[in-house]
Structures are given as C-alpha cells and as structure tokens.
C-alpha positions, 0 to 999 in steps of 0.5 A, spaced: 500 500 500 505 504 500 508 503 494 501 507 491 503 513 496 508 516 490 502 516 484 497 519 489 503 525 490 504 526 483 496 526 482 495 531 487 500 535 484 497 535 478 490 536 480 492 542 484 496 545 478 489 544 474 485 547 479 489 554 481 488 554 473 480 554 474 481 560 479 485 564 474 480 563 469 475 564 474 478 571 476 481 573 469 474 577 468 472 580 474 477 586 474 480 590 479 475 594 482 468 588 481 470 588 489 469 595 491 464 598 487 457 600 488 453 595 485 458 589 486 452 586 491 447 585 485 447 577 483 448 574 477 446 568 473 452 563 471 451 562 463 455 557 459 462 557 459 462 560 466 457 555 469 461 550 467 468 552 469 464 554 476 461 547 477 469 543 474 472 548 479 468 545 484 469 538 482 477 538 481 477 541 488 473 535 491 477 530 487 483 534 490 480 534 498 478 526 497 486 526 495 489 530 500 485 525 505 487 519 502 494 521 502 493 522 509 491 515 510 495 511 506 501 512 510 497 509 516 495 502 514 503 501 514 504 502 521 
C-alpha cells in the first residue's frame, strides 16, 4: 500500500496545478475594482462557459480534498 503513496503525490500535484488554473480563469474577468464598487452586491446568473468552469472548479477541488485525505491515510495502514 505504500508503494501507491508516490502516484497519489504526483496526482495531487497535478490536480492542484489544474485547479489554481480554474481560479485564474475564474478571476481573469472580474477586474480590479468588481470588489469595491457600488453595485458589486447585485447577483448574477452563471451562463455557459462560466457555469461550467464554476461547477469543474468545484469538482477538481473535491477530487483534490478526497486526495489530500487519502494521502493522509495511506501512510497509516503501514504502521
């Protein structure tokens, strides 16, 4: 079982490397000042291209927590 500890090191790399890449392309449109503006309070509806990039970014960081918890626990079963 501790053999699978280097490939769940390298996939957990991977994926955070994928994932930090959907959080720039999530904030790329936003611009410096959609924080601090007047109206940055009003909700708007995820379309196409960004409903999909949101829900993969969400799903790319789930699979990145369930492997971050099995590289945890792996090492543990040898012991």
């Amino acid at each position: 079982m501790l053999a699978l500890l280097p490939y769940l090191n390298i996939a957990q790399i991977l994926i955070s490397v994928v994932l930090i890449g959907l959080v720039l392309l999530q904030t790329r449109g936003m611009g410096l000042a959609a924080g601090y503006s007047a109206d940055s309070s009003i909700f708007r509806t995820r379309r196409g291209f960004e409903r999909t990039l949101f829900h993969l970014t969400i799903g790319v960081g789930v699979v990145f927590l369930l492997l971050s918890i099995v590289s945890v626990v792996v090492p543990r079963f040898e012991s």
